[in-house]
Phi, psi and omega in degrees: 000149169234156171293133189209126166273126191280150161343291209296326181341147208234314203088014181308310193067031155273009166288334227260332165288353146291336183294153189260002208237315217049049180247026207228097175217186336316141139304164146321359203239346192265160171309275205295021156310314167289354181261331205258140177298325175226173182251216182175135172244152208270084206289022171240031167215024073020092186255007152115332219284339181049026172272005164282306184272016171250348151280359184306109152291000144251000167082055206251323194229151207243146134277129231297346163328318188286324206284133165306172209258021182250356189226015169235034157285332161289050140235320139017273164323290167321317192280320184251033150305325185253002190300146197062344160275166198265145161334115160268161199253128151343110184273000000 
């Protein structure tokens, strides 16, 4: 199972200094961090730790198992932020 950022996302990225695998981008240090409407996690780099959605300050993010059924197209979302990129890695 993975993890999927919902519509409400704010864009805080206090998900994003919890992830322990860094699969939660843009970060703040990338350029499209300021263009994007939400942020997204890469569920084939998803281990799962759920320390995203317990930093969320807006309940942003579910496991994708969990989403209702108006909120899973955004495990979608999520997936195809990364479709052609390679599984990011832990730094």
């Amino acid at each position: 199972m993975t993890y999927a950022i919902t519509q409400t996302c704010c864009n805080d990225a206090t998900c994003v200094a919890v992830c322990p695998v860094n699969c939660i981008h843009p970060t703040p240090e990338e350029r499209a961090f300021g263009s994007t409407e939400m942020l997204h996690i890469d569920p084939r780099a998803c281990i799962d730790c759920g320390a995203c959605a317990d930093a969320c300050p807006v309940d942003a993010i579910f496991p994708v198992d969990s989403l209702s059924a108006g909120q899973r197209e955004y495990a979608d979302i999520n997936a195809a932020y990364y479709e052609g990129a390679e599984p990011l890695a832990a730094e």
